[in-house]
C-alpha positions, -999 to 999 in steps of 0.1 A, spaced: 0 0 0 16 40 -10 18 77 -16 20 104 -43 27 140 -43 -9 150 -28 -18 151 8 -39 129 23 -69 157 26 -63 169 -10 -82 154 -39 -56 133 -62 -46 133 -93 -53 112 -124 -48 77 -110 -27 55 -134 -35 34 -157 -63 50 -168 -99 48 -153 -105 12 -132 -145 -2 -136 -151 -14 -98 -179 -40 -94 -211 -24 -86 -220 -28 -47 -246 -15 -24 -244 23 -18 -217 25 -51 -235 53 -70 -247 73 -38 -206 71 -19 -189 98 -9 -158 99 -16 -129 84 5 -119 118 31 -148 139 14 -169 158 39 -205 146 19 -227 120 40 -233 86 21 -259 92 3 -289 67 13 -263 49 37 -282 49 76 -264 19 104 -277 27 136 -256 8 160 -292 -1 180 -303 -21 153 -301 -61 151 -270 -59 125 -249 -47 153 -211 -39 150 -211 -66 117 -237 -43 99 -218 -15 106 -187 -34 96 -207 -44 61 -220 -11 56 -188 5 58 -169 -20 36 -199 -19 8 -196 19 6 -155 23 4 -152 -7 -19 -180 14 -40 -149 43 -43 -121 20 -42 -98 34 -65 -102 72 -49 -93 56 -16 -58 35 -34 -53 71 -48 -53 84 -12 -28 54 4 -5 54 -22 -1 92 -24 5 86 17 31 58 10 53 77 -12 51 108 2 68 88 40 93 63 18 121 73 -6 120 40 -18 89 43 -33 89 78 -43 113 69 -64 94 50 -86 124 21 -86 128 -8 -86 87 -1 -76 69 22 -106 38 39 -93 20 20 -115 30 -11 -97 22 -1 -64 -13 13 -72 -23 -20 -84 -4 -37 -59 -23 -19 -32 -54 -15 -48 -56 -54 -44 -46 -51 -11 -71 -26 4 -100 -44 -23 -96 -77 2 -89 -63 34 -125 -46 30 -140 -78 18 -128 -95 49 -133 -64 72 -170 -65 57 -174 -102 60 -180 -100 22 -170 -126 -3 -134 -127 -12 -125 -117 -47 -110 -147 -65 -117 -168 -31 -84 -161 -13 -84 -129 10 -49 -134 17 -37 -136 -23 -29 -102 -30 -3 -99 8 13 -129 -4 17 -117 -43 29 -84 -22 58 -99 -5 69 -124 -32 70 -98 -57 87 -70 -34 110 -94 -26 122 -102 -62 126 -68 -63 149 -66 -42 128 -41 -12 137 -45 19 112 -63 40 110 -32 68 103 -8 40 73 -32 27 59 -35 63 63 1 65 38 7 37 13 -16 46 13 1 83 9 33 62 -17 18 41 -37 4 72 -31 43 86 -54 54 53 -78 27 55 -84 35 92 -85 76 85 -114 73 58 -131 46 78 -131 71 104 -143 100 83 -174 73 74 -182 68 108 -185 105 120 -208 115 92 -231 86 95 -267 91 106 -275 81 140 -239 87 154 -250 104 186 -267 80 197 -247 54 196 -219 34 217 -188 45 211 -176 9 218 -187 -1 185 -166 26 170 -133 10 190 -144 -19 182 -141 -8 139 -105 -1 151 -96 -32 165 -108 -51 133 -87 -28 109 -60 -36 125 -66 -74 131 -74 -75 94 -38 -56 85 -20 -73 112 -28 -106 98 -25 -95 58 13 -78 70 19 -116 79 9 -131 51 29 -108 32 61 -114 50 61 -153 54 54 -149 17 82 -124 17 107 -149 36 99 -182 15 103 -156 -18 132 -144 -6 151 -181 -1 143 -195 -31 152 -165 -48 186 -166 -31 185 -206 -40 183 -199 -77 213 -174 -78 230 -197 -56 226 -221 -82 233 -203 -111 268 -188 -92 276 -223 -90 273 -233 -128 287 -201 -136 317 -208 -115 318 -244 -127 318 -233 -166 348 -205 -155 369 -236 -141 354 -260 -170 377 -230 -196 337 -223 -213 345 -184 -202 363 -180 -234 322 -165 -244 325 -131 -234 288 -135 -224 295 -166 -201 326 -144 -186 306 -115 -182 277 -136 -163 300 -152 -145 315 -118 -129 282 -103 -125 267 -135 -110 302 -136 -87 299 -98 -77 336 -90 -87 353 -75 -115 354 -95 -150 394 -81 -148 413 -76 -118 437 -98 -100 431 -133 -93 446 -169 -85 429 -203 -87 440 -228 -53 434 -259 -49 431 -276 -18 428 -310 -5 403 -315 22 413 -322 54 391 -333 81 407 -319 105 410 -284 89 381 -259 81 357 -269 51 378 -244 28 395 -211 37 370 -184 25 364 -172 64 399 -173 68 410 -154 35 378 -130 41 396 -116 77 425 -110 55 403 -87 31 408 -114 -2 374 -121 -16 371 -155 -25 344 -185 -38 349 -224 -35 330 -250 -44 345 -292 -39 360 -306 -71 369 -345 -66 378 -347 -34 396 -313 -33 382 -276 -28 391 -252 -57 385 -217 -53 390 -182 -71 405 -158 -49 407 -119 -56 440 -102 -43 440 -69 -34 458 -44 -63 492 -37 -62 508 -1 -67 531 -4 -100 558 19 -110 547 45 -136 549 34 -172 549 -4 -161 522 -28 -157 511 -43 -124 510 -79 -138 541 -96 -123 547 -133 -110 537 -142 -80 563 -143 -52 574 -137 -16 580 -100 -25 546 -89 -31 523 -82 3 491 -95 -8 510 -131 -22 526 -136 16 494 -129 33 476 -155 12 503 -182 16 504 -173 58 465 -178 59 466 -211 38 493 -226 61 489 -214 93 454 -210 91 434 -237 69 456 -266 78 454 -272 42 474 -288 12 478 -260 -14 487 -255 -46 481 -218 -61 480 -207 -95 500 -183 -114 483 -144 -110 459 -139 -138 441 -110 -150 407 -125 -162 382 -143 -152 379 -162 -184 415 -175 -177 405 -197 -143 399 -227 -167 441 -225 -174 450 -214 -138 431 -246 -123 450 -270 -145 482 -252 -131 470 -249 -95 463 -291 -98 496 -299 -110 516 -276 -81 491 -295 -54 507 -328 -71 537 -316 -64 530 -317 -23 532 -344 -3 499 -354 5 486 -343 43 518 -322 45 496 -287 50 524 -275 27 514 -245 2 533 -246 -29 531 -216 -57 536 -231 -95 563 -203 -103 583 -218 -78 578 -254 -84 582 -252 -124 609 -282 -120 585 -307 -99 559 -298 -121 574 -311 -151 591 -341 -128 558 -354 -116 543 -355 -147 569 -379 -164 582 -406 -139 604 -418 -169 623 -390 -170 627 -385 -135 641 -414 -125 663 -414 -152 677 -376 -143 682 -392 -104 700 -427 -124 725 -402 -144 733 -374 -116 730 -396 -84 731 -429 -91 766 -438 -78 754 -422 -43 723 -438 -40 743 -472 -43 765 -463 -11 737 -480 13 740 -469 43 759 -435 33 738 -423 13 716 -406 35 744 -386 51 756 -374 19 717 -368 0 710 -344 34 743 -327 28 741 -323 -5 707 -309 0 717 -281 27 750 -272 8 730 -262 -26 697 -246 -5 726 -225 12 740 -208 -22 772 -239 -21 786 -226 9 803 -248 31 798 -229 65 759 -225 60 755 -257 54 774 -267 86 752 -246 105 724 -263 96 735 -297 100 751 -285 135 786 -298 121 817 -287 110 822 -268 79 853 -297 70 828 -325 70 804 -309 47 835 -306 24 843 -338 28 810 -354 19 807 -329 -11 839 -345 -23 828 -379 -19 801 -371 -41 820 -355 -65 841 -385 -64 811 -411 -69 799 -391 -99 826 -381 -115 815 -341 -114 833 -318 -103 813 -296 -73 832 -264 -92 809 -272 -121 775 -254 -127 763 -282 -148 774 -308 -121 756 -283 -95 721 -281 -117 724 -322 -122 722 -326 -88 695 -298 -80 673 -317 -107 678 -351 -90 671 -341 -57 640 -329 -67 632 -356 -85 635 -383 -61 600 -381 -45 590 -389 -86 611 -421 -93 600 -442 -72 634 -439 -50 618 -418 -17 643 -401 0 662 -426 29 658 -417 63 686 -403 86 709 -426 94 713 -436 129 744 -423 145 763 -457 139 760 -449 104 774 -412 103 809 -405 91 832 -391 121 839 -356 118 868 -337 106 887 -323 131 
């Protein structure tokens, strides 16, 4: 029910739409208009008669439902002149709302009047009310706010009715209060019906664009975004930019961890959407933009330098619990299809249950491992076969080895880590160099070994534990 431009006492306006026919009812021709100052014509209730407060009631609906559009005129002038929303005549046009109401005030008569209901359903018109504000996206305290307004109207004329009627003095005032309390029943209940009607509109609206964000999400992953028009949907359906900055992770589920990181990534102000693929989560996440040097572009790997990269990595592992792997950055939606394929192979990468994060641009050389066994057990058979054939040795010298090329070659480092002398790292760098026949001067020997390291865990030759402390070499003095 609503408001227009003209007070509540002044006569309105063309109403819209054109003229309305309203069925013919007792007292129709002979009605006063709804707020006019004219008696009703031919219209005499006296409250002492057998009819009693239900006459009155009938008497009273016959006669307003006989000027019914005059009196929607009148509510929806009132209901736009106390809500912006409305006033505005978006996403609800006047046109809409006279009708709206029209059929609103039209049953809450019939069923004030204890007439019979038009179409059989008094309650239709509140229920149409709140599905169709609900589509529209009006919020529900807005829509209760005009049907308070509306009842406000309906109550005003009634009461303009009932002091003009013939008889009044001598009647009980009791009757009058008790007109009241059954415009307000009668709006009370209609105001419910329109908001459980509201509430059930409301959820399966949200189910249907839950479900089409999901397919729209699943054709981005799938690559269909290549469509501008899928793309585009796809972003509007999403609520984020078609081109801003983005990475595709995957993760592997972990009972123990959260169901997938959104929350977590959410705190740190990254927008993100997941949805289970196989066993795994995948997920698009939005970082936040980067400041670039003028006169070059913002696009840059991914990496430990920029802010936005290291917060999501902290999140994912401290956080989530969660086996990673993240994609490379990427400008467009429509590329998610390419960045999941990437983000797969870096999680293949991880050991599984590890709750190790791992970004493809800095696994490019286990990414290509993992994918061909062959070729990685044949790098490991060429560059550290001799070693691997020591036995018991061999551990000793793979952990060296390890620690003296994470630590830039240098000796010292490496001792530091092992928490052993710098003499027995050089010694066990010679032995290999010895078993291989590479020198650990050369670059080639150095990248060899690199390569086989990494691709143990993809030749079916796991690393060998630790050896026990029988098994380690004494230590150069």
């Amino acid at each position: 029910m609503t408001h227009s431009s003209a007070a509540p006492g002044e006569p309105p306006g063309p109403r819209p739409g054109g003229n309305r026919t309203t069925p013919a009812r007792a007292g129709g021709p002979g009605a006063p208009a709804a707020g006019s100052g004219a008696r009703p014509g031919g219209i005499h209730t006296p409250l002492s008669g057998s009819g009693g407060s239900g006459a009155l009631r009938r008497a009273l609906a016959t006669a307003m439902l006989a000027d019914i559009d005059r009196l929607t005129d009148r509510a929806v002038d009132d209901i736009r002149a106390h809500s912006g929303t409305y006033a505005s005549g978006a996403p609800v046009t006047r046109e809409d709302l006279w009708e709206i109401c029209r059929d609103n005030l039209l049953r809450a008569l019939e069923d004030f009047g204890g007439l019979a209901a038009t179409g059989g359903d008094f309650e239709w018109a509140a229920r149409e009310t709140g599905r169709r504000r609900a589509e529209q996206g009006v919020p529900l305290d807005t829509v209760l706010q005009a049907y308070r307004r509306g009842g406000r109207v309906l109550w005003q004329v009634m009461a303009e009715y009932l002091r003009i009627r013939a008889g009044r003095d001598s009647d009980s005032r009791d009757v009058e209060l008790d007109m009241a309390s059954g415009v307000w029943e009668t709006i009370d209940r209609y105001s419910v019906a329109m908001a459980d009607a509201y509430r059930i509109a409301q959820l399966e609206l949200q189910s249907r664009q839950d479900t089409r964000r999901v397919a729209l999400f699943e054709a981005l992953l799938d690559g269909r975004a290549d469509d501008p028009a899928v793309a585009s949907a796809a972003a509007a359906a999403l609520g984020v930019p078609a081109v801003d900055r983005y990475v595709v992770v995957v993760a592997a589920q972990d009972p123990a961890a959260p169901p997938h990181p959104s929350p977590v990534l959410e705190a740190q102000g990254m927008w993100s959407y997941w949805r289970p693929r196989s066993g795994r989560y995948a997920g698009i996440v939005r970082l936040p933009r980067r400041d670039a040097p003028a006169g070059r572009a913002a696009a840059a790997p991914l990496g430990g330098g920029d802010p936005a990269t290291r917060a999501l990595l902290a999140a994912l592992r401290e956080r989530t619990g969660a086996t990673a792997g993240v994609s490379p950055e990427f400008d467009r939606l429509s590329q998610a299809g390419r960045a999941l394929r990437l983000a797969e192979q870096t999680l293949r990468t991880l050991p599984a249950g590890s709750g190790e994060v791992g970004v493809f641009d800095d696994r490019l050389a286990q990414v290509l491992l993992s994918g061909r066994t062959d070729i990685a057990e044949r790098i490991v058979t060429v560059h550290l076969g001799p070693v691997l054939a020591t036995g018991g040795e061999r551990a000793a010298l793979l952990t060296t080895l390890r620690a003296w090329l994470d630590h830039g070659c240098s000796a010292s480092r490496a001792a530091d880590q092992l928490y052993c002398h710098r003499n027995t790292v050089l010694n066990r760098i010679g032995r290999i160099s010895e078993l291989t026949g590479r020198s650990s001067e050369s670059g080639e020997a150095r990248l060899g070994w690199a390569l086989a390291l990494r691709a143990l865990p993809y030749a079916g030759l796991a690393t060998p534990p630790e050896p026990a402390a029988g098994e380690r070499e004494p230590e150069a003095p």
